[in-house]
Backbone as CSV, one residue per row, in Angstrom:
resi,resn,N_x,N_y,N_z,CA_x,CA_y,CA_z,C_x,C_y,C_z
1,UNK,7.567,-15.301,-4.213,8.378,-14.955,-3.046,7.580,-15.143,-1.764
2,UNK,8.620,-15.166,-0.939,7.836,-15.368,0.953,7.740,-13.854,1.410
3,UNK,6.568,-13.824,1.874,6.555,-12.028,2.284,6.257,-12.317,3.913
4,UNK,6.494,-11.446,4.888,6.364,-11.763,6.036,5.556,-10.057,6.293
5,UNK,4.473,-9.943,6.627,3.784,-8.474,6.818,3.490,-8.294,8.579
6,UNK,3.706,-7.131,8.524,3.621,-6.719,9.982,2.918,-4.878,9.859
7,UNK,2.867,-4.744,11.041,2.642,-2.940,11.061,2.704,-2.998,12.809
8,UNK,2.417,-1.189,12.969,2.025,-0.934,14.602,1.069,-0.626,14.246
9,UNK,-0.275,-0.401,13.407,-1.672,0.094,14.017,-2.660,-1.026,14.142
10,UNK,-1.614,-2.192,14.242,-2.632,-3.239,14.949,-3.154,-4.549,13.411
11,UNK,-3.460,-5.427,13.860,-3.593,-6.081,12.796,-5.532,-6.133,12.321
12,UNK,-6.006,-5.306,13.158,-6.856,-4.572,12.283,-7.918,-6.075,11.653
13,UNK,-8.803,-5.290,10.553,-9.301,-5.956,9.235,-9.539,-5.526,8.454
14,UNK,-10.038,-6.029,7.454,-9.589,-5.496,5.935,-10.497,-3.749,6.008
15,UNK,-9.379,-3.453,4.582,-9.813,-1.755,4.537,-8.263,-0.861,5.040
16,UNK,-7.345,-1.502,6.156,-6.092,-1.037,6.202,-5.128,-1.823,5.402
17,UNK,-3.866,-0.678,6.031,-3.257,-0.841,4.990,-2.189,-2.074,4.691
18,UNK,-2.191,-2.945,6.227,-1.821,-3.996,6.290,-2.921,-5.121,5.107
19,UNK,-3.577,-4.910,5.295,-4.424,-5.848,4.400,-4.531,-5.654,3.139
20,UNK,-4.690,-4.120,2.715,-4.009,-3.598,1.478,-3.238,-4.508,0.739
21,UNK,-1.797,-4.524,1.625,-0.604,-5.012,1.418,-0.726,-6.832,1.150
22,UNK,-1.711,-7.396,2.286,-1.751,-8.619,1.506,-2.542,-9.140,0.287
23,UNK,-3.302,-9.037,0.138,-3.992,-8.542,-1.130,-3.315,-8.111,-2.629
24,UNK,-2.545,-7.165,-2.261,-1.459,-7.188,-3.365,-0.491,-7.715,-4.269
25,UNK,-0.140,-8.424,-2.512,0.828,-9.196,-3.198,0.319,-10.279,-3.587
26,UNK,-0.645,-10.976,-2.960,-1.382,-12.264,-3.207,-1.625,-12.223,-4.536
27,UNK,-2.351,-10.998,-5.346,-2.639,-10.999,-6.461,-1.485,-11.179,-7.610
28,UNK,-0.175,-11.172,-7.030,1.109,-10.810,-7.578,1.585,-12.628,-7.677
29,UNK,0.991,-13.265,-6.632,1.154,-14.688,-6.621,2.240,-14.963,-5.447
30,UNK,2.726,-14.192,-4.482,3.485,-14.321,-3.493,2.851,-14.943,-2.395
31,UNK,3.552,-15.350,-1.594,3.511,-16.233,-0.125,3.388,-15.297,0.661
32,UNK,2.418,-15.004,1.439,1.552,-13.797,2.497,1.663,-14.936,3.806
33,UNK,2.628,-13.968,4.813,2.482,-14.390,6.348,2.111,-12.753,7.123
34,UNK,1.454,-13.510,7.964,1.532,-11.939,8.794,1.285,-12.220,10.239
35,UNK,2.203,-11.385,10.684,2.949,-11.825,12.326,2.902,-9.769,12.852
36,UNK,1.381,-9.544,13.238,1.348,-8.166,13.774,0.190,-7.801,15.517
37,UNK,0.168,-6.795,15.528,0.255,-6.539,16.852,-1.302,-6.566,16.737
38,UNK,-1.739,-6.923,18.092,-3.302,-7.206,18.561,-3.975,-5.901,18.749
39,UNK,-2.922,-4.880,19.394,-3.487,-3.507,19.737,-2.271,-2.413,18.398
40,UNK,-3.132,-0.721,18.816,-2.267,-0.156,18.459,-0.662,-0.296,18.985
41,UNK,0.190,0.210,18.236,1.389,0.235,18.478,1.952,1.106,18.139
42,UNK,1.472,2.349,17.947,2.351,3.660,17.199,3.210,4.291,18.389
43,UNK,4.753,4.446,17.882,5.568,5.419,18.750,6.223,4.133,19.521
44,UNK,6.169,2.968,19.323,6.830,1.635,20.323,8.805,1.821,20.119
45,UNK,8.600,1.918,18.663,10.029,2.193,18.367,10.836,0.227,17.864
46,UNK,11.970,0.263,18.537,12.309,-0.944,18.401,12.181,-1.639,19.685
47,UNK,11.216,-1.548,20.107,11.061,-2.019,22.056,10.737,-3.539,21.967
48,UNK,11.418,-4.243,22.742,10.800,-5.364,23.124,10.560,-5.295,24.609
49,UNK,9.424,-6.376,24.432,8.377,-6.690,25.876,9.303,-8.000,26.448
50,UNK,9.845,-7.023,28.257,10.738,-7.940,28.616,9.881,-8.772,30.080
51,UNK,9.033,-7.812,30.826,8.931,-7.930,32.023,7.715,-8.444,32.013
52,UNK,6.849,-8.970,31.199,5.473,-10.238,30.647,5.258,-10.615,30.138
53,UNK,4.512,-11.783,30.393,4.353,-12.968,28.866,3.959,-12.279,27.764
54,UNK,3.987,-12.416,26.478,3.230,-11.789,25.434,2.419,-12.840,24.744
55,UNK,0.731,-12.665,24.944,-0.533,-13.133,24.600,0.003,-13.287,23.251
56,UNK,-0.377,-14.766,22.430,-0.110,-14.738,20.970,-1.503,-15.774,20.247
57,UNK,-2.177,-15.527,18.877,-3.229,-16.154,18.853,-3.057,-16.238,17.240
58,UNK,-3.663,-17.010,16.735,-4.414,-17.252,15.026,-5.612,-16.261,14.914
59,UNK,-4.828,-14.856,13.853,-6.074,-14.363,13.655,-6.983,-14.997,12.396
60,UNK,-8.185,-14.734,12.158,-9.170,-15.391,11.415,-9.146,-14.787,10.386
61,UNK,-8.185,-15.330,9.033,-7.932,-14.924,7.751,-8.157,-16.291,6.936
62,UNK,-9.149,-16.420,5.879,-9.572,-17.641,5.512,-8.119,-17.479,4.238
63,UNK,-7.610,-16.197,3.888,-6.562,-16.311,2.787,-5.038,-16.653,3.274
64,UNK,-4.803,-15.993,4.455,-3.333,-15.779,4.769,-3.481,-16.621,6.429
65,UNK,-2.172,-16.539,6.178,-1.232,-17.720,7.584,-1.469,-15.745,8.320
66,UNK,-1.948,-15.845,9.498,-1.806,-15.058,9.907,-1.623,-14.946,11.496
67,UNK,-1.018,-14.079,12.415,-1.165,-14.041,13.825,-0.710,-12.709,14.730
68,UNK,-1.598,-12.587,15.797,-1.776,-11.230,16.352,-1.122,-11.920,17.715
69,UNK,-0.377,-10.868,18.163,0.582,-11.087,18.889,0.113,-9.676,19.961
70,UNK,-0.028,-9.455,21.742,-0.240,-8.562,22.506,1.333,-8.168,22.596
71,UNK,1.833,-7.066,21.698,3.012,-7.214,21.862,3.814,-6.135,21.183
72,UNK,4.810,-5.886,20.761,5.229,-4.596,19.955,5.584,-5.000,18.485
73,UNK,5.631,-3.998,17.694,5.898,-4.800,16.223,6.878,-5.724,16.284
74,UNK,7.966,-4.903,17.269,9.435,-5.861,17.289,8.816,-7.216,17.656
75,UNK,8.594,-7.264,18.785,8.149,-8.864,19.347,7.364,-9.045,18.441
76,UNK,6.375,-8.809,17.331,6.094,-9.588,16.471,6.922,-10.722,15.620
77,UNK,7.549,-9.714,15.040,8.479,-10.173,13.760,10.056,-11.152,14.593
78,UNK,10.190,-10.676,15.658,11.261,-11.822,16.502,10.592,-12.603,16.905
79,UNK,9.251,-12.728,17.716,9.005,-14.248,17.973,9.038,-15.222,16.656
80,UNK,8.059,-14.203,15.995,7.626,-15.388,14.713,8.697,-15.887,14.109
81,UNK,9.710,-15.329,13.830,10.900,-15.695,12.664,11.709,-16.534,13.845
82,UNK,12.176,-16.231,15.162,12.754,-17.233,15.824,12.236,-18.069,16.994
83,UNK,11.127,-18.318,16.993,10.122,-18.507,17.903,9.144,-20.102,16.972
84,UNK,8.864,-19.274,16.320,7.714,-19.866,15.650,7.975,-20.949,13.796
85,UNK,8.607,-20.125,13.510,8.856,-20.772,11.942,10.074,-20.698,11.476
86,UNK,10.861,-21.879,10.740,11.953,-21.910,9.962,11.879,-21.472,8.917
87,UNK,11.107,-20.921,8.181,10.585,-20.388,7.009,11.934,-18.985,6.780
88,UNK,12.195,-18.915,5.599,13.019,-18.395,4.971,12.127,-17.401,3.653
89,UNK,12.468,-15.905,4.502,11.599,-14.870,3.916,12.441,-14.074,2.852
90,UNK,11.799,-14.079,1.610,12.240,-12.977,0.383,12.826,-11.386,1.515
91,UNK,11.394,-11.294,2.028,11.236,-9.898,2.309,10.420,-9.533,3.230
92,UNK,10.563,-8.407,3.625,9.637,-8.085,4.889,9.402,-6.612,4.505
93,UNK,7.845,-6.697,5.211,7.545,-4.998,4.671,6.599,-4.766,5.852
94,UNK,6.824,-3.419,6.657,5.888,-3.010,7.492,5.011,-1.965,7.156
95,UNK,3.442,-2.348,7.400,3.018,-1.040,7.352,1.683,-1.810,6.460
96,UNK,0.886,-0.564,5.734,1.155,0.440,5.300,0.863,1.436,6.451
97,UNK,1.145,2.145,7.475,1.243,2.415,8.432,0.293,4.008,7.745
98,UNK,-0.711,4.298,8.830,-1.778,5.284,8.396,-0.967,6.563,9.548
99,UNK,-0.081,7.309,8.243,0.548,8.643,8.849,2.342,8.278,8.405
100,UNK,2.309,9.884,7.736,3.987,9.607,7.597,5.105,9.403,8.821
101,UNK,5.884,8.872,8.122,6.889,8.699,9.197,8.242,8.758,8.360
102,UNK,8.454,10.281,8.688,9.596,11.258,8.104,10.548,11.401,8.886
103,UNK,11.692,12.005,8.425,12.813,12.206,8.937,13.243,12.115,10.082
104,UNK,12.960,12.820,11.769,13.765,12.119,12.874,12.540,11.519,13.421
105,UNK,11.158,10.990,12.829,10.432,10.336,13.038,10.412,8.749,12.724
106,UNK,11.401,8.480,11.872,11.714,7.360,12.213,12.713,6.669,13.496
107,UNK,13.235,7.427,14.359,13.461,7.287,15.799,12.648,6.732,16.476
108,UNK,11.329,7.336,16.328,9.770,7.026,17.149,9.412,5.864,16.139
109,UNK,9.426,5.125,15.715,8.468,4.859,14.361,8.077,3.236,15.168
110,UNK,7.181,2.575,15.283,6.981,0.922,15.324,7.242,0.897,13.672
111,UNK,6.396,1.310,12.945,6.385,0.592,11.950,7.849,0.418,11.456
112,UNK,8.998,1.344,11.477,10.179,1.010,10.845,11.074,0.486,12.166
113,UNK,11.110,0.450,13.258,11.157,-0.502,14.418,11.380,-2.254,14.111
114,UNK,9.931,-2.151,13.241,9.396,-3.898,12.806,10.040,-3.669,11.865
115,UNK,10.481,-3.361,10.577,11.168,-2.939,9.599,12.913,-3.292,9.895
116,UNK,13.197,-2.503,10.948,14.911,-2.722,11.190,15.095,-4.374,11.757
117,UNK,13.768,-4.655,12.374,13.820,-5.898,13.022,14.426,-7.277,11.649
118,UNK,13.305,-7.002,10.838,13.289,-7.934,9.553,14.930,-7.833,8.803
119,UNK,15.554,-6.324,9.216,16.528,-6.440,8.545,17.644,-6.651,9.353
120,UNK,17.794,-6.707,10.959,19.261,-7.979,11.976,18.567,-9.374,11.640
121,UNK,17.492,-9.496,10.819,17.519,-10.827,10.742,18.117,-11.209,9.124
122,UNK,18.586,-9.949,8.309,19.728,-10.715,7.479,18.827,-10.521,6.075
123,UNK,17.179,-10.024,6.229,15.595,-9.888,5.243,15.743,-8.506,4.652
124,UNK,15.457,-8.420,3.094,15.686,-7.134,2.746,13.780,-6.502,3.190
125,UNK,14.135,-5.665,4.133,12.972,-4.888,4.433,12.647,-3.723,4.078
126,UNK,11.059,-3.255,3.948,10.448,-1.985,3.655,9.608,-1.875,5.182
127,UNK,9.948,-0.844,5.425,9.082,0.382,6.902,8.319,1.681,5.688
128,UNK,6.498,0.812,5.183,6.153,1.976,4.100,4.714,2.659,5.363
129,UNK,4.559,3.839,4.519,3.796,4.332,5.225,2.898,5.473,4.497
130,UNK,1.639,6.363,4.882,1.224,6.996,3.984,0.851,7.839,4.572
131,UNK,0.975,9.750,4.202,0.715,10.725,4.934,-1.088,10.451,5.176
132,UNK,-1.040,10.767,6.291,-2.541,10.439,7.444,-4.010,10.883,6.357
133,UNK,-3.872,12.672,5.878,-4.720,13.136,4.914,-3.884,12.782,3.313
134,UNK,-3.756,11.269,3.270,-3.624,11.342,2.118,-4.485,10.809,0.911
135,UNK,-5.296,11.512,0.002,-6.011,10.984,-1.325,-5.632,9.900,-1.400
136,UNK,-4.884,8.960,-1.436,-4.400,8.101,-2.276,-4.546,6.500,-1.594
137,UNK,-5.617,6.105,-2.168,-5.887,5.025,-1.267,-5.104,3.855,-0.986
138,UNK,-5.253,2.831,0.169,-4.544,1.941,0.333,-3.799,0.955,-0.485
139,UNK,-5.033,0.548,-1.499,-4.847,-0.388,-2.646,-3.659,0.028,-3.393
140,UNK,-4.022,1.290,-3.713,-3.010,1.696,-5.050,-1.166,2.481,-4.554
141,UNK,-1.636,2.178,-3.464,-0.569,2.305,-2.321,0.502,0.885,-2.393
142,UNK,-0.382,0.140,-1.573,-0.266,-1.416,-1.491,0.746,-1.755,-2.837
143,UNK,0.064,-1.420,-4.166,0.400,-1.842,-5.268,1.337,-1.320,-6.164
144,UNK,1.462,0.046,-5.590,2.655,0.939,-6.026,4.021,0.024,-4.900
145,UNK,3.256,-0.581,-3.938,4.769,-1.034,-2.632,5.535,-1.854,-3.454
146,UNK,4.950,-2.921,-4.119,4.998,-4.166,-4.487,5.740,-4.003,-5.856
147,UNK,5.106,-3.051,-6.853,5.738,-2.747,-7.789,7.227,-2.409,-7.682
148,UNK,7.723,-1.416,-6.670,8.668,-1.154,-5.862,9.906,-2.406,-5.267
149,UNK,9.380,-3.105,-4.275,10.107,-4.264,-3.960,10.314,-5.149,-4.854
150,UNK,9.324,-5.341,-5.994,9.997,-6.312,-7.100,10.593,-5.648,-7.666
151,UNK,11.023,-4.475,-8.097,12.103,-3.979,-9.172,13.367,-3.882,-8.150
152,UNK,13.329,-3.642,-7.040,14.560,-3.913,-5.792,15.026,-5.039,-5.692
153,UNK,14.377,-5.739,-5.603,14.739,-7.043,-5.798,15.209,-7.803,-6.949
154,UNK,14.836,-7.267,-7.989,15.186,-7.810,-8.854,16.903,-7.565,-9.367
155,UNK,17.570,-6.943,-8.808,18.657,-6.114,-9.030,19.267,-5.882,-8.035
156,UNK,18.860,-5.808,-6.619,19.519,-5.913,-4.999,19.691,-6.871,-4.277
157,UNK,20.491,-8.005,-4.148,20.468,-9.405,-3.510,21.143,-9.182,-2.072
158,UNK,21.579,-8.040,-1.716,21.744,-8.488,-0.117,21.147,-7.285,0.781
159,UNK,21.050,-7.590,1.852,19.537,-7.220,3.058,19.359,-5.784,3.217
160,UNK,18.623,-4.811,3.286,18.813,-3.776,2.971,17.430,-2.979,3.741
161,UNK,17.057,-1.986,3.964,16.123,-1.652,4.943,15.762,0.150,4.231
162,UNK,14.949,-0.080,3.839,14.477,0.887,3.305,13.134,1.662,4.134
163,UNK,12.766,2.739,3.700,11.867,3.950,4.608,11.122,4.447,3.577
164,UNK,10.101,3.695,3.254,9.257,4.541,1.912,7.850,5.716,2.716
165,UNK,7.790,6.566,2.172,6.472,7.058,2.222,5.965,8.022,1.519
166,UNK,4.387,7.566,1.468,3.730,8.219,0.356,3.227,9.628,0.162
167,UNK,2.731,10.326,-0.343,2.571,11.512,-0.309,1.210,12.020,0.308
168,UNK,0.886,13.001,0.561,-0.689,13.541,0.320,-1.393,12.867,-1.420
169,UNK,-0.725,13.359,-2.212,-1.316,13.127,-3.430,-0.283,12.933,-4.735
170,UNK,-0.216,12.290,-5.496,0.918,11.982,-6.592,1.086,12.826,-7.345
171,UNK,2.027,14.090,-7.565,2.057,15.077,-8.152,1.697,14.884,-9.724
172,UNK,2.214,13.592,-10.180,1.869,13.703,-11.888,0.956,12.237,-11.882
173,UNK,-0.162,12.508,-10.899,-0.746,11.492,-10.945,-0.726,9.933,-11.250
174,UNK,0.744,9.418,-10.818,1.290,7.868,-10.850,2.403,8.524,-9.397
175,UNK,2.951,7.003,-9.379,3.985,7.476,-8.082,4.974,7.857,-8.842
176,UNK,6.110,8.260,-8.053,7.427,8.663,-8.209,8.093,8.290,-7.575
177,UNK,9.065,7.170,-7.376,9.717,7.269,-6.379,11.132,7.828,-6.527
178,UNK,11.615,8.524,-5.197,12.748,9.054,-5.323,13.711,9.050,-3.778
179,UNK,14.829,8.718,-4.345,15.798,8.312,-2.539,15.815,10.105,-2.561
180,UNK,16.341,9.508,-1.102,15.890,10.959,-0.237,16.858,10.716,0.926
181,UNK,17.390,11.803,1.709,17.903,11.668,3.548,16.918,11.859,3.939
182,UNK,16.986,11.514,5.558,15.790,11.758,6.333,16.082,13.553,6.550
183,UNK,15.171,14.320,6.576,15.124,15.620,7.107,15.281,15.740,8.815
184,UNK,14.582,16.782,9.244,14.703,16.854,10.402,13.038,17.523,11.001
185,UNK,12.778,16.915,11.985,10.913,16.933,12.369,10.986,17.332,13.784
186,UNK,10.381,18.365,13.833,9.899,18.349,15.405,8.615,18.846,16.094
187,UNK,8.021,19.227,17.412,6.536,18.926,17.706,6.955,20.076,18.673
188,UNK,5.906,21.439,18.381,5.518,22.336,19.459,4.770,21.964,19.917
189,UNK,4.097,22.475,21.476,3.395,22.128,22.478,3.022,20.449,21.999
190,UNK,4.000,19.900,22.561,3.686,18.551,22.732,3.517,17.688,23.382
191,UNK,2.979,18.868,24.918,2.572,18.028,26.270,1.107,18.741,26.493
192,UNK,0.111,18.049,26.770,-0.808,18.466,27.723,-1.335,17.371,28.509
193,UNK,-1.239,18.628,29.627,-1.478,17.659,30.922,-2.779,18.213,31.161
194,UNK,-3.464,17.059,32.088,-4.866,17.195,33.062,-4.693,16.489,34.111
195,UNK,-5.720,16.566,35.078,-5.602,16.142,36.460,-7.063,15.817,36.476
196,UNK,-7.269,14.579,37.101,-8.662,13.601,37.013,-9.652,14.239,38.276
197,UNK,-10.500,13.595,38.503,-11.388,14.130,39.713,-10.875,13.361,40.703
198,UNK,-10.041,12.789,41.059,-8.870,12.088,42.006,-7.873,12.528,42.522
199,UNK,-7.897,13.519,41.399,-6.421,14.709,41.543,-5.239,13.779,40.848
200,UNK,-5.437,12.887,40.848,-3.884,12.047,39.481,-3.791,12.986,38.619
201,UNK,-2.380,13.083,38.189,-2.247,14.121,37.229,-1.642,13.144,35.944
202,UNK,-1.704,13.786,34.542,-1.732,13.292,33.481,-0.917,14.073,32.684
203,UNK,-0.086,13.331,31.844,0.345,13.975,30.439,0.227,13.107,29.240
204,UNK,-0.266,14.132,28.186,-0.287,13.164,26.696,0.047,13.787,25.962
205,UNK,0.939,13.026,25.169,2.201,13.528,24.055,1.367,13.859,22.885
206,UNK,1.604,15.072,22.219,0.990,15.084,20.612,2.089,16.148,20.232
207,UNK,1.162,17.237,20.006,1.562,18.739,19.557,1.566,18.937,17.583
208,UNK,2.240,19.607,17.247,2.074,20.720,15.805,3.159,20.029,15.373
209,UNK,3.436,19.736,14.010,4.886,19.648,13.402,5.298,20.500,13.173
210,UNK,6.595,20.873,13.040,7.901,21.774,12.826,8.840,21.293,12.443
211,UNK,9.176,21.619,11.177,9.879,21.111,10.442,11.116,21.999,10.340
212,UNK,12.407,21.462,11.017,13.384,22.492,10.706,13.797,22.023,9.582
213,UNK,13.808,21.324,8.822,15.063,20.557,8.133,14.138,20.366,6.436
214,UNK,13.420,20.664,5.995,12.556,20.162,4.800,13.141,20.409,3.555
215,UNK,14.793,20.650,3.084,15.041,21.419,2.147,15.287,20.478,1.082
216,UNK,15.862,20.855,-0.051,16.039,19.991,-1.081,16.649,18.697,-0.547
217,UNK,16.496,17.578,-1.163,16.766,16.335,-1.047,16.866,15.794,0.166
218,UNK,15.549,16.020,1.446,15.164,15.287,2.496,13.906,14.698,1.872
219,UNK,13.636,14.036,2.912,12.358,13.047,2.246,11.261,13.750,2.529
220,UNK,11.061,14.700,3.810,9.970,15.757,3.746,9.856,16.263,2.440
221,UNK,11.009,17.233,2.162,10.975,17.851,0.637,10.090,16.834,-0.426
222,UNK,10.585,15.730,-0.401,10.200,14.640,-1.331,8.373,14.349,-1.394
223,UNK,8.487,14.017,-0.229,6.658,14.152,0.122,5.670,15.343,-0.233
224,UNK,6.263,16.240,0.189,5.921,17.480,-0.106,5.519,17.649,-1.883
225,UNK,6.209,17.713,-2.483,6.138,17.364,-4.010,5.122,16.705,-4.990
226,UNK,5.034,15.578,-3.829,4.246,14.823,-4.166,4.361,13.425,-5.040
227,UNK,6.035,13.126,-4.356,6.596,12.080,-4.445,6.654,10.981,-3.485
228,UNK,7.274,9.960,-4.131,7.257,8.554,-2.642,8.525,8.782,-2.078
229,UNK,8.541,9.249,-1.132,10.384,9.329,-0.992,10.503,7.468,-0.209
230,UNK,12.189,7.495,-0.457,13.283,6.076,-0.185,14.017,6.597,0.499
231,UNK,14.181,6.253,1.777,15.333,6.313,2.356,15.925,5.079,2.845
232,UNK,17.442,4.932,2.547,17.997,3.517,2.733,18.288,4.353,4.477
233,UNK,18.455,3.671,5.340,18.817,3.174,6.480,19.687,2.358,6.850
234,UNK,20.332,2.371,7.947,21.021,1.344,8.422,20.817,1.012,9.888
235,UNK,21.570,-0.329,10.458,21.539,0.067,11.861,22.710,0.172,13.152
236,UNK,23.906,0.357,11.841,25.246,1.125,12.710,24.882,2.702,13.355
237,UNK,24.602,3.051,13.996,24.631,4.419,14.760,25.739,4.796,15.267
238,UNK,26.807,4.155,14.561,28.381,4.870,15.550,28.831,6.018,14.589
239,UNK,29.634,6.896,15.426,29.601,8.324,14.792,31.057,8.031,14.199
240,UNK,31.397,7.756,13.004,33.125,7.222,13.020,33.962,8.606,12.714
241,UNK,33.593,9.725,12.526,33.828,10.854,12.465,34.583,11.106,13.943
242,UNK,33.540,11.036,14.938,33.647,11.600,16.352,34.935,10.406,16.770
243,UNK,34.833,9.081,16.495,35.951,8.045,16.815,37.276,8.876,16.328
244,UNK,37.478,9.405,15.612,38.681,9.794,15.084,39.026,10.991,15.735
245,UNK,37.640,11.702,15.945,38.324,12.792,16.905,39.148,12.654,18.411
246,UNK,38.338,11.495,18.671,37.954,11.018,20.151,39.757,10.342,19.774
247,UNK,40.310,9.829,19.092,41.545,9.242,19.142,43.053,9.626,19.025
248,UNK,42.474,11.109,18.189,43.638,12.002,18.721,43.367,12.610,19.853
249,UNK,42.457,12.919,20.377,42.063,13.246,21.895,42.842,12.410,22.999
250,UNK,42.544,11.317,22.862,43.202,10.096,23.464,44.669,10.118,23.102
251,UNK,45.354,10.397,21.996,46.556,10.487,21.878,47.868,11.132,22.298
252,UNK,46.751,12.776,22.742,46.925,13.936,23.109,47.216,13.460,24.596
C-alpha cells in the first residue's frame, strides 16, 4: 500500500513517533511518503497558512520520499496531495503525536486536523497518538498502528477518519483496541500571563485537565483502562436535530 505520514510535532528525526511509524510500515513492505511540518505544530487545528508563502524543502531520509514544509499539518498534506503529486494514497495516518488527544481535544488537535485533511481528500485516515507519560514505546506503538489499519482495511473500502490513542500502559499487556465517543476535556487555570522588562504583557495557554465527561464508553474511559480507544469521526458538524427544531420554528 501507499502510506502518506504526517504529524504536528514537527518532522523531527528518528526516535519519534513519526519515524516510528515509517519504519513500521516499511518493514510491513508499504510505500512510505511523508509530507510534515518543519517546526512544532501542536494546537494548529485544521488551519491553513493564508497570508505567506509557505517555505517547502527535501528532508534528508536516505529510506523515504520525504518533505518538511514551514507550515501547518493541514498545509502539509494539501500542498503535497494537490500541489505536488498525483500519487494515489491507500491511507493516511497522522502522528504518532507525543500526548493524548481525547475527547473535545480533538477540536485543538494538528495531528487529527492533518488526519480530517487526508480524509476531504476521499483517504481512509488515522489521527494516532500516545498519552505524553506513556510506558509504551514508539515502535510497538507504530506497530500496534499498522496492525490496526491493515485489519481496517482489509474489510473497510470507503474513506473513513478515525482517532486512535494509546494508553499510559496496556492493561493486559498487548493492545486492545476498542471504539469509543469522544468524552468531554477541559483545562483549569489555563492562562498565565507575564509582563517583560519592556512592560509588553504576555499570555500562555496551558493549565490542569478536567475531565467532566470520562464515563463508561468515552475514549478517556477507554485510555484510562488501559486500552487503545477508536473513535470514528466525521466532518459534517450540522446539528440535524436543531434543523428540525429550527423548522417548525420557522413554520410557526
Amino acid at each position: 500500500m501507499k502510506i502518506l505520514l504526517t504529524n504536528d510535532d514537527g518532522i523531527g528525526s528518528a526516535g519519534t513517533g513519526l519515524w516510528a511509524l515509517a519504519d513500521a510500515l516499511k518493514v510491513r513492505g508499504h510505500e512510505v511518503t511523508i509530507a510534515a511540518p518543519l517546526n512544532q505544530q501542536s494546537g494548529t487545528a485544521h488551519a491553513l497558512t493564508f497570508l505567506r508563502d509557505i517555505e517547502y524543502r527535501r528532508f534528508d531520509s536516505p529510506d523515504f520520499e520525504a518533505w518538511a514544509f514551514d507550515g501547518t499539518p493541514t498545509d502539509c498534506v494539501k500542498i503535497y496531495l494537490e500541489g505536488m503529486s498525483d500519487k494515489k494514497f491507500d491511507a493516511l495516518i497522522s502522528g504518532i503525536n507525543d500526548g493524548a488527544n481525547l475527547a473535545t481535544d480533538v477540536l485543538y488537535s494538528g495531528t487529527v486536523g492533518a488526519a480530517l485533511e487526508g480524509f476531504l481528500h476521499a483517504i481512509p485516515s488515522l489521527a494516532v497518538s500516545r498519552d505524553r507519560n506513556s510506558i509504551i514505546p514508539f515502535d510497538a506503538a507504530a506497530s500496534a498502528t499498522v496492525d490496526y489499519l491493515e485489519k481496517i482495511l482489509s474489510v473497510k473500502h470507503e474513506p473513513f477518519l478515525h482517532n486512535v490513542n494509546f494508553p499510559k500502559k496496556f492493561r493486559a499487556g498487548k493492545p486492545e483496541f476498542v471504539s469509543a465517543r469522544l468524552g468531554h476535556r477541559d483545562y483549569i487555570n489555563a492562562f498565565t500571563s507575564r509582563t517583560d522588562d519592556e512592560g509588553r504583557a504576555y499570555f500562555r495557554i496551558g493549565g490542569t485537565i478536567v475531565d467532566l465527561d470520562d464515563s463508561k464508553g468515552t475514549d478517556i474511559h477507554a485510555v484510562n483502562l488501559g486500552c487503545v480507544s477508536v473513535t470514528p469521526l466525521h466532518s459534517d458538524a450540522t446539528d440535524y436535530e436543531a434543523i428540525v427544531e429550527l423548522r417548525k420554528i420557522f413554520r410557526g
